[in-house]
C-alpha positions as CSV (number, residue, x, y, z in Angstrom):
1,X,0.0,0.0,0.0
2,X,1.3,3.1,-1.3
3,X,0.6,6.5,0.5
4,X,1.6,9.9,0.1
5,X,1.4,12.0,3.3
6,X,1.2,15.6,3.1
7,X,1.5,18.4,5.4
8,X,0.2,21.7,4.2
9,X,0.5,24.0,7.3
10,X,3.7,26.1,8.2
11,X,7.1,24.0,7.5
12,X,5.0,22.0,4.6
13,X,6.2,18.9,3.8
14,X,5.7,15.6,1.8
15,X,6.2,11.9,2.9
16,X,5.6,9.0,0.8
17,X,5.3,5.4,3.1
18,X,5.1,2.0,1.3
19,X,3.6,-0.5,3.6
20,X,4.4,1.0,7.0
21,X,8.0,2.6,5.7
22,X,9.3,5.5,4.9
23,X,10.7,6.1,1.8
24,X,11.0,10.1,1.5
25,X,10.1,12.8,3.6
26,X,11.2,16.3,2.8
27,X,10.1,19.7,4.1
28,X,9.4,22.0,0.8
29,X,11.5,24.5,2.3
30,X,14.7,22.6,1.2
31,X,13.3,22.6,-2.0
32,X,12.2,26.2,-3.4
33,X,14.3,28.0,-0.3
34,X,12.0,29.9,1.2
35,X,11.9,29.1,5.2
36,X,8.7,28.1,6.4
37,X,7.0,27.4,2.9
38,X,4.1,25.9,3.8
39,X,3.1,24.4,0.3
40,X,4.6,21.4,-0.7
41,X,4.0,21.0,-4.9
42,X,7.8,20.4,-5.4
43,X,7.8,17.5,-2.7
44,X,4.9,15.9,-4.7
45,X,6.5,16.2,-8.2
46,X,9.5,13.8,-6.0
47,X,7.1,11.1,-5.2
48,X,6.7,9.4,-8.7
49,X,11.1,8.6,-8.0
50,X,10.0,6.2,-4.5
51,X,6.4,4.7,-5.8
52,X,4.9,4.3,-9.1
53,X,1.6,4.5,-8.4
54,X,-0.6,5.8,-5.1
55,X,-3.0,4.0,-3.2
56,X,-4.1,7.0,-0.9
57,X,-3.2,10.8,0.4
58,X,-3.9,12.3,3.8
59,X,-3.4,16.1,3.6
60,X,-2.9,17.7,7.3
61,X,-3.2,21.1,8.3
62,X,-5.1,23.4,9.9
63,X,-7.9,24.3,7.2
64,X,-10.2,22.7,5.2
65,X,-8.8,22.3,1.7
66,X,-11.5,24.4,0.2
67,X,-10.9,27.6,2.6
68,X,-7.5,27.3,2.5
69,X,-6.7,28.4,-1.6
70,X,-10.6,29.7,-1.0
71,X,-11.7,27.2,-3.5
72,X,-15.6,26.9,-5.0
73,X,-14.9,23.1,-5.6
74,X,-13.0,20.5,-3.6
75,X,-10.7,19.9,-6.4
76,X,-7.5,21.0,-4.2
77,X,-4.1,21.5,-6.1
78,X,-2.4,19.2,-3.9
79,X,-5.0,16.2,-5.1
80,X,-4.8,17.7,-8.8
81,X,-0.8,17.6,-8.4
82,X,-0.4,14.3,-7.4
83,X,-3.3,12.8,-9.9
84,X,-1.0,14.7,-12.7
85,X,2.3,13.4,-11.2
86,X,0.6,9.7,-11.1
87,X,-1.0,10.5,-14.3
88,X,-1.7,6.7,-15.4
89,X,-2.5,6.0,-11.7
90,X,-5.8,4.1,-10.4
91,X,-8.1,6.0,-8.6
92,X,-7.0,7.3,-5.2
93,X,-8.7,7.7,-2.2
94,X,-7.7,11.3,-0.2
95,X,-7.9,11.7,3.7
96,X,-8.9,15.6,4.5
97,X,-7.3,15.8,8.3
98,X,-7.8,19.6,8.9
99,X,-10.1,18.5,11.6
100,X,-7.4,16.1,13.3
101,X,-4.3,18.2,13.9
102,X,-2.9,17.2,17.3
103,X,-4.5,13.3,16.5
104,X,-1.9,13.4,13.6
105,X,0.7,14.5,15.8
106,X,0.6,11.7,18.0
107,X,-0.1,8.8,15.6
108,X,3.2,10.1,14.2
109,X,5.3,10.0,17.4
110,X,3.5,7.1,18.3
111,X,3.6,4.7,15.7
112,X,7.6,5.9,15.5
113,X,8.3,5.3,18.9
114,X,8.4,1.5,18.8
115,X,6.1,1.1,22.0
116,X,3.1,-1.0,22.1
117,X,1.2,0.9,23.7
118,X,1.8,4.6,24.6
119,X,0.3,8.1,26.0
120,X,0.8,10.3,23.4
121,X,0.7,13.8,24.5
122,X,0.9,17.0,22.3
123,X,1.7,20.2,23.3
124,X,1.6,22.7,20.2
125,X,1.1,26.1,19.4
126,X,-2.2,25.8,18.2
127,X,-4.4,23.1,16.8
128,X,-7.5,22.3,15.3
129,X,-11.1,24.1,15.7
130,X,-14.0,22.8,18.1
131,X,-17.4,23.6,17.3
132,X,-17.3,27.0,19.8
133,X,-14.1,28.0,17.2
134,X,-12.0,27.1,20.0
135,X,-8.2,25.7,18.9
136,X,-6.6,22.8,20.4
137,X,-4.3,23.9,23.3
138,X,-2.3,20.2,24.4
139,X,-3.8,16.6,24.1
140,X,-2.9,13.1,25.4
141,X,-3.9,10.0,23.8
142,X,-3.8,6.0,25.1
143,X,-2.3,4.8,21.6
144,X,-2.2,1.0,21.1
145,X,-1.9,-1.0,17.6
146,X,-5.9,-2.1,18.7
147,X,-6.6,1.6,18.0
148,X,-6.3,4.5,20.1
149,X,-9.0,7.0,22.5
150,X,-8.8,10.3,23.8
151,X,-7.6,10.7,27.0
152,X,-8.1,14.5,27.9
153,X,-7.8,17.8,25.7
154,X,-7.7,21.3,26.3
155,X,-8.5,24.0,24.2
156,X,-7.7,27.7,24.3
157,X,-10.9,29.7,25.0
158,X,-11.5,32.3,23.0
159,X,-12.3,35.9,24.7
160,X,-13.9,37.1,21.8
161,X,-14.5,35.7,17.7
162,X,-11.2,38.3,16.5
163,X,-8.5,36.1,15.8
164,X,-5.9,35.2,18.4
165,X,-8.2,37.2,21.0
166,X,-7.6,34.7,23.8
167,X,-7.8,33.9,27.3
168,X,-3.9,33.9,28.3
169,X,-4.8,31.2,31.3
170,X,-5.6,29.2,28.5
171,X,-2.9,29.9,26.4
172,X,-1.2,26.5,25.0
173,X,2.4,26.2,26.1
174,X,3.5,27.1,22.2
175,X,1.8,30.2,22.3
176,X,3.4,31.3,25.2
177,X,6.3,31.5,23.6
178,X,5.1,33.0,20.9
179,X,3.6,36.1,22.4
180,X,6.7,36.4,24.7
181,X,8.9,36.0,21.5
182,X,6.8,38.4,19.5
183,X,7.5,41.0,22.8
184,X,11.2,40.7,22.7
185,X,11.1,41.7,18.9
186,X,11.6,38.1,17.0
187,X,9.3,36.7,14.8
188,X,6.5,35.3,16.8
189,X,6.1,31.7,15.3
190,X,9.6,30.6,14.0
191,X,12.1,31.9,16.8
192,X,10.9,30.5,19.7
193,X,14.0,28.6,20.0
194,X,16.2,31.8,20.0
195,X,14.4,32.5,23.4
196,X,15.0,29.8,24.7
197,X,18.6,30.3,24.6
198,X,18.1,33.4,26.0
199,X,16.5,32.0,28.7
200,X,19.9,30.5,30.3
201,X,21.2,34.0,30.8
202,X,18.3,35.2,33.1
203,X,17.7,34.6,36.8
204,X,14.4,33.9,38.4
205,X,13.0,37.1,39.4
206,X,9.4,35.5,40.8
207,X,7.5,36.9,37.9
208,X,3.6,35.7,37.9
209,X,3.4,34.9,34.0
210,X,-0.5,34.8,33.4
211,X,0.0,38.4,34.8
212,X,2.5,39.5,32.4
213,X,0.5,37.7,29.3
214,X,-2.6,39.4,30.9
215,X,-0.9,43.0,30.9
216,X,2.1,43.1,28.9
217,X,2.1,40.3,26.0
218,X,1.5,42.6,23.4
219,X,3.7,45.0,23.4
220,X,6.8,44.7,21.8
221,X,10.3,45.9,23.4
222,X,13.2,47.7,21.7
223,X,13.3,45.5,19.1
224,X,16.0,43.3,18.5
225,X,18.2,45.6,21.3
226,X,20.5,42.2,22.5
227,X,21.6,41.2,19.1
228,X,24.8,42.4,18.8
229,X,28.1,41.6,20.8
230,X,29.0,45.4,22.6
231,X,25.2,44.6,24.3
232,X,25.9,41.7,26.4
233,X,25.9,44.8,28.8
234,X,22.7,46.4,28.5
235,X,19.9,46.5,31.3
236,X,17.3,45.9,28.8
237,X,19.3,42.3,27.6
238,X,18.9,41.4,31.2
239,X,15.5,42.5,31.5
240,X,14.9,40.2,28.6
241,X,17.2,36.8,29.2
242,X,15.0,37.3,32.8
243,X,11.7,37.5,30.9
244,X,12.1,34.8,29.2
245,X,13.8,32.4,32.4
246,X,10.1,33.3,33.5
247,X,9.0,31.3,30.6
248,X,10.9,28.8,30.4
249,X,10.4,28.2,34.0
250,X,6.5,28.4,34.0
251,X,5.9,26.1,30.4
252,X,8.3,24.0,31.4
253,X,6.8,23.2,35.2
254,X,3.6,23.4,33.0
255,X,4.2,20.2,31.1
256,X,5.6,18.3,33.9
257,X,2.5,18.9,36.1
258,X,0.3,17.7,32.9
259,X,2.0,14.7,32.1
260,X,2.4,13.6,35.9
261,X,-1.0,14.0,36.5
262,X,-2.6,11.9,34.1
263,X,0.4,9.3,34.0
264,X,-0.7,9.1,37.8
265,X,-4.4,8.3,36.3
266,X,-3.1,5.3,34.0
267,X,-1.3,2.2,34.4
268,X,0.7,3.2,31.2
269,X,4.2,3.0,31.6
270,X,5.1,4.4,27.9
271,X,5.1,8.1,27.0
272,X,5.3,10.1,23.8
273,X,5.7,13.8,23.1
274,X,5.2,15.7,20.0
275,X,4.0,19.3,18.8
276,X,6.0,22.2,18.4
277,X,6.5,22.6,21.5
278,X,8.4,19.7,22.3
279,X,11.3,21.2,20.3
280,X,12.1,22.3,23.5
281,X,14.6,20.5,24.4
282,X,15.4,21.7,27.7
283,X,11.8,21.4,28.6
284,X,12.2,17.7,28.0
285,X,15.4,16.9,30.1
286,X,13.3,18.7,32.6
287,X,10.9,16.3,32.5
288,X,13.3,13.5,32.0
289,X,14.9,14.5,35.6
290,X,11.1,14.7,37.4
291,X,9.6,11.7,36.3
292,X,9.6,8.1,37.6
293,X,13.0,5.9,36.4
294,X,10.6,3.3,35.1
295,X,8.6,5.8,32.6
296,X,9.8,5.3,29.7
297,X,9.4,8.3,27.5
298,X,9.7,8.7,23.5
299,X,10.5,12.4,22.1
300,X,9.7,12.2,18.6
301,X,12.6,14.5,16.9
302,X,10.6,15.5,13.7
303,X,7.8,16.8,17.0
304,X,6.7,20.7,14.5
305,X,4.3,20.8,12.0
306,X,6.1,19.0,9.2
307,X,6.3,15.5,11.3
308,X,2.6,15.7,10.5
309,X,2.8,14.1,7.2
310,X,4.2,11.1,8.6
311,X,1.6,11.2,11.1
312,X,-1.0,11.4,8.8
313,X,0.0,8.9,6.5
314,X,0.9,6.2,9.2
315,X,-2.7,7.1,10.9
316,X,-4.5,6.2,7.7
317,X,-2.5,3.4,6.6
318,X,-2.3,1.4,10.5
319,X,-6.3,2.2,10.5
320,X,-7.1,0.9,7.1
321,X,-5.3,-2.4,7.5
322,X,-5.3,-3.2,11.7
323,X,-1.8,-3.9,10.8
324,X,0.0,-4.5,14.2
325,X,3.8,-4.6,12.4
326,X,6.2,-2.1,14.1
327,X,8.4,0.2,12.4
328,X,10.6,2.2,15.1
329,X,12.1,5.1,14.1
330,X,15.8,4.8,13.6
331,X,16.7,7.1,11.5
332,X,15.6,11.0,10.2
333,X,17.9,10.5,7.0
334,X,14.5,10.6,4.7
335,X,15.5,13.3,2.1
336,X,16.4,13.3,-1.6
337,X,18.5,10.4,-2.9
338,X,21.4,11.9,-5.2
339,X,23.7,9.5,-7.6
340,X,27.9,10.3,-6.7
341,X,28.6,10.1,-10.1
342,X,26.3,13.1,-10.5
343,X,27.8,15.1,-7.6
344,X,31.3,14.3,-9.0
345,X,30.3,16.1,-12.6
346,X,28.8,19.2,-10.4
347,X,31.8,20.2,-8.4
348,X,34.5,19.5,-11.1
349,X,34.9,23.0,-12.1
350,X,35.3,23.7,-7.9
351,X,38.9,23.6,-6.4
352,X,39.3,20.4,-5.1
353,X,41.5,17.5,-3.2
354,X,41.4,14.4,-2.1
355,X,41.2,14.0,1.3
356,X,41.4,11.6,4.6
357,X,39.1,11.3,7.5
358,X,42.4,12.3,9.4
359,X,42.7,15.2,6.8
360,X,39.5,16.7,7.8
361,X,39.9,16.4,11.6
362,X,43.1,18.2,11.7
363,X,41.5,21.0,9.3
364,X,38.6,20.7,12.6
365,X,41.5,21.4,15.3
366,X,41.3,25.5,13.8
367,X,38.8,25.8,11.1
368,X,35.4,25.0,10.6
369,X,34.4,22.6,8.2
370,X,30.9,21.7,6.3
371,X,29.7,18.8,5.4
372,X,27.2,17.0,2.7
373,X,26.6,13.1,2.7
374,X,23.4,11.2,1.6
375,X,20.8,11.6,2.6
376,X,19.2,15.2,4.2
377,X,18.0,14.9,7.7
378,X,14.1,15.3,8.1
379,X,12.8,17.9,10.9
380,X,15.1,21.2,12.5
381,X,18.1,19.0,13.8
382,X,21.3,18.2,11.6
383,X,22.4,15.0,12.4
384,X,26.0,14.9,10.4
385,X,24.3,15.1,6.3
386,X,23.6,18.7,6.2
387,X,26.5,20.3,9.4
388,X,28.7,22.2,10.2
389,X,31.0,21.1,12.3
390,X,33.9,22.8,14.7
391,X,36.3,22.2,17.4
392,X,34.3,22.1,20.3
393,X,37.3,22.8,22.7
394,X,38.3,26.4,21.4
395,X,37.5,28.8,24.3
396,X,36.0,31.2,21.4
397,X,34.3,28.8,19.3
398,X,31.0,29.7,19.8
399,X,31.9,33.3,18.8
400,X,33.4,32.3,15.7
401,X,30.6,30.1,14.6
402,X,28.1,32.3,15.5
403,X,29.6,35.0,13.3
404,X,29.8,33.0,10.4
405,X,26.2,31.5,10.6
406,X,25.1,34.9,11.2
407,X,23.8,34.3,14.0
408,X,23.0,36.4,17.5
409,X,25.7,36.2,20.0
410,X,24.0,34.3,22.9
411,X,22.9,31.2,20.9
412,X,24.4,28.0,21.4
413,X,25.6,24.9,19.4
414,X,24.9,21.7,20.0
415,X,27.5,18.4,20.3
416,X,27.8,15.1,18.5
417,X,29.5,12.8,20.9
418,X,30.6,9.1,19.9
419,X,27.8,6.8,21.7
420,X,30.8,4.7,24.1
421,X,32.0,8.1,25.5
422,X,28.4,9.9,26.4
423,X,28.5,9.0,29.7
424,X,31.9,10.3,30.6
425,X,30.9,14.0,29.5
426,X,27.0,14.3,30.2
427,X,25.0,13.7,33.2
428,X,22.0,11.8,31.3
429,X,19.5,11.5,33.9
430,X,18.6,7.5,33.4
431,X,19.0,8.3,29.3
432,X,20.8,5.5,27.1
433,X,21.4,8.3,24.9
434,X,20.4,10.9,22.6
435,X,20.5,10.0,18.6
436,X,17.9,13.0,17.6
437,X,19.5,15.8,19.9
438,X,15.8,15.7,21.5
439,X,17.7,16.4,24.9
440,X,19.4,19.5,26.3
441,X,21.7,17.8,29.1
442,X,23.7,19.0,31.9
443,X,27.4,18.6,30.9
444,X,29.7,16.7,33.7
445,X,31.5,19.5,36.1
446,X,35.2,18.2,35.3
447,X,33.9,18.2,31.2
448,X,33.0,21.7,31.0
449,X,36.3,23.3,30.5
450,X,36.9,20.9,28.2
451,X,34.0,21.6,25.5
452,X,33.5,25.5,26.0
453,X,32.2,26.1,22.7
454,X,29.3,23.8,23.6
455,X,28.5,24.5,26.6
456,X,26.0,26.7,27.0
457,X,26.0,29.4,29.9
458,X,24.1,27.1,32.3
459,X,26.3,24.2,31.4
460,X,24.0,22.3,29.5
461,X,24.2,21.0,25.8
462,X,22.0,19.8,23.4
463,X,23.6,16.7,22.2
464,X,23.3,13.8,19.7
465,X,24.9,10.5,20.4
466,X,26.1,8.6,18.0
467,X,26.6,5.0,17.1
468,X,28.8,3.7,13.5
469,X,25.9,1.8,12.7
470,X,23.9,5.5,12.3
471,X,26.2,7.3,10.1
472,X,29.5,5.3,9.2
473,X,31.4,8.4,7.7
474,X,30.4,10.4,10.3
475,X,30.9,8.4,13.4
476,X,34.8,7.8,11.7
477,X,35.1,11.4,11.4
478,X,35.2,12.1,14.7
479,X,36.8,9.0,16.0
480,X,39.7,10.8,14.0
481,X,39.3,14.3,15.9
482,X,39.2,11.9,19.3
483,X,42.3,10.3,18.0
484,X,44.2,13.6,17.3
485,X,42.7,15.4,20.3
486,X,41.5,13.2,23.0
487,X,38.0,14.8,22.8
488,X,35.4,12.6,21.0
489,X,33.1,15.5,20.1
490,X,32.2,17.4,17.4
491,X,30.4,21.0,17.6
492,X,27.8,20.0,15.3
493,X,24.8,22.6,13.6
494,X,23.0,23.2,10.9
495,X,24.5,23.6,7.5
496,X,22.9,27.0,6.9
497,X,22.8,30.9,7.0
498,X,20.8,32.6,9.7
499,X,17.2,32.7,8.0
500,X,18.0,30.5,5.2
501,X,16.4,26.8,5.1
502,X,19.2,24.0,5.8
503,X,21.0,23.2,2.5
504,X,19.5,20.5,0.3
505,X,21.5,20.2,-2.8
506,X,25.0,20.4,-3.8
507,X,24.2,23.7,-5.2
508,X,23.0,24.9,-2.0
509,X,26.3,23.7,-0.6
510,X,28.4,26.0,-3.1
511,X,25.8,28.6,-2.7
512,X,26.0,28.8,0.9
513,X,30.2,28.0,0.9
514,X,30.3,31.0,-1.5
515,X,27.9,33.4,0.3
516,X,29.7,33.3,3.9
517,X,33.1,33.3,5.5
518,X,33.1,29.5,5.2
519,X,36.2,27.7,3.4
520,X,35.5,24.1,3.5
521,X,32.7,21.5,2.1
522,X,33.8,18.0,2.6
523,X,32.1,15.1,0.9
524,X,32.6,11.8,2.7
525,X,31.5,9.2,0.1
526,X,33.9,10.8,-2.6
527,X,36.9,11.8,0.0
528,X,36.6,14.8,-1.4
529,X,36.9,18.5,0.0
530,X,35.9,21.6,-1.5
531,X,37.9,24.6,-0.7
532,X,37.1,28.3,-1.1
């Protein structure tokens, strides 16, 4: 059975799953480059390379198809651009889940967490519509392969019918940050995760937060005021990293004091957590650190908007058969396949060498280095295909990085750590480990001198843990860099420009190598690095 799963929302994306599988799954973004795109025609024209014909289409979001292109008919270009893209296709059956928003959500974590029976909670920005045109705030559902019910669900009230008039005690933990992020001057729905890093600077000043939503959430501050490196001094960057402690503090205890509660009601043992939200990652350590040893708890890493097309298509395709097969998520490596021989024809007019794995990590020891393998990651987290990388030891390196990306001063990087050596550097709180960088952890006292450029002002780091067996060229890489250095750690972020989509192509590469101060691209499966 042959699906394509769309998701048509913000960060629109296309998945295609063939019995249960993935094949592809690529946010449109990477495609047409423009951040956020929430359209995703190019994805489908990539579909006809994985199946040759298409069984069904579930199409998430957050409007009906008809209202959402304002359409008199429910002929919706999505359906019309697959039916031309499968042009000599049988009929195909297509699943409207406007109404179903956090549902998809947690069929998608669920059915990737490998559990056989879960919670599945969501905590999102907003959601779907209720009848009183109320949006869906968090939700937790018992999810088994006999079928799944709703456990409870809150929505945010409305205070009057004007758009995003409403109550703040209501508020879903997403839009928290958004209003505070929208009153320190960033964009309200895409930079929650700058605030967050903000957050680590401030100190707890006992702030009520419903009363500062209630009095203050919209207005908007000197805009953009701690950007720049001469105002780590300011009183109104203080004022801000406090403002936004307050929310870390206050969503964060939120979510714990949900899911304790109605774990406490269950005799489920399992727990999964999706929605934008959940990007958090230092919300989720948190909640790591208060709950029971024995709950085990599943943090699906594609967790925003776009991991709804998996959803969707895994909810139709595990109702429609009362299949009970497993498929656990293992990997996020779900984006275009490319041919070397291809690649090899595109960068032959670029300078050139041929290179070591050794090569590259003594190039890491003082300059930072790209890299492009395979595969593109799915979701917001690079995972060694689409990153750059740096030497995590250098006193400066966040600095440097941060300059080159573009970047605002105060944002950290995260680590890639060889799986054996994890627990020598990180305090994991019961974790195993951390392959999705789903987890903010606290880094061990006598390690943080050794990895300044990762750890974060509160000596924490986001970190993915990896294993040879999840990215071969990779995994050697920095075994090299441990070899020459006795660290085995890699900074690791995305391979992108502040405000630009993470690179999909090649070209994207070049572009980007040619557009900043970077001077290095290597490319793994052809030993091959590209200098500036």
């Amino acid at each position: 059975m042959n699906i394509i799963g769309l998701s048509r929302h913000h960060n629109g994306t296309t998945t295609v799953i063939r019995d249960g599988v993935v094949l592809l799954s690529i946010e449109e973004e990477r495609l047409n480059r423009f951040k956020h795109e929430a359209s995703p025609f190019l994805g489908i024209l990539e579909t006809s390379k994985y199946i040759k014909d298409v069984d069904y289409v579930s199409i998430s979001g957050l409007h009906s198809l008809e209202k959402r292109f304002d359409f008199s008919n429910t002929n919706s270009p999505f359906v019309l651009c697959v039916a031309r893209t499968f042009i000599k296709n049988k009929t195909f059956n297509v699943y409207d889940l406007h109404k179903k928003h956090h549902l998809t959500h947690a069929a998608g974590s669920f059915y990737n967490s490998g559990f056989d029976r879960a919670l599945s909670f969501v905590f999102d920005g907003d959601g779907s519509k209720n009848e009183n045109n109320e949006t869906e705030g968090y939700s937790c559902y018992d999810f088994s392969y006999d079928g799944f019910t709703l456990v409870e669900k809150q929505y945010q009230k409305r205070t009057s019918n004007v758009v995003n008039t409403f109550d703040k005690e209501t508020f879903s933990l997403g839009r928290c940050f958004e209003e505070v992020s929208k009153h320190l001057g960033f964009n309200n729905f895409f930079d929650s995760g700058k605030v967050m890093g903000l957050a680590s600077y401030g100190k707890d000043i006992n702030l009520n937060f419903l009363d500062f939503l209630n009095n203050n959430y919209d207005q908007t501050i000197n805009k953009n005021h701690f950007l720049y490196e001469d105002t780590k001094n300011l009183k109104d960057f203080q004022k801000s990293a406090d403002l936004a402690f307050s929310l870390q503090k206050y969503t964060q205890d939120k979510l714990c004091n949900i899911v304790t509660r109605i774990i406490q009601q269950t005799d489920c043992k399992n727990i999964c957590l999706s929605g934008g939200f959940i990007m958090n990652c230092v919300s989720n350590f948190n909640l790591r650190k208060k709950l029971p040893k024995d709950i085990n708890i599943y943090v699906e890493p594609i967790a925003h908007d776009g991991g709804t097309s998996i959803g969707g298509a895994k909810l139709v395709y595990y109702e429609l058969t009362k299949s009970k097969e497993k498929f656990p998520q293992t990997t996020t490596y779900y984006g275009l396949k490319y041919d070397l021989n291809d690649i090899k024809e595109k960068i032959k007019h670029l300078k050139t060498k041929e290179v070591t794995k050794e090569d590259v990590a003594k190039i890491l020891q003082k300059d930072i280095v790209a890299i492009w393998q395979g595969r593109s990651e799915q979701g917001p987290r690079a995972l060694g295909n689409r990153s750059i990388l740096f030497n995590p030891k250098l006193k400066n390196g966040k600095d440097i990085v941060n300059v080159v990306k573009k970047r605002e001063w105060f944002r950290p990087f995260a680590g890639t750590i060889l799986f054996e050596h994890t627990h020598d550097y990180f305090d994991m709180a019961g974790l195993e480990e951390s392959p999705f960088m789903t987890y903010a952890v606290d880094v061990k006292k006598d390690k943080v001198n050794e990895i300044p450029a990762i750890t974060h002002v509160d000596n924490t780091c986001r970190i993915q843990t990896l294993k040879k067996e999840y990215n071969k060229h990779f995994y050697e890489l920095i075994e090299e860099f441990y070899k020459l250095t006795g660290t085995p750690i890699l900074l690791n972020t995305s391979f992108n420009l502040a405000g630009d989509p993470m690179v999909e192509t090649i070209e994207d590469a070049i572009e980007t190598l040619n557009g900043s101060d970077l001077k290095y691209v290597y490319l793994p499966e052809l030993n091959t690095l590209i200098e500036k």
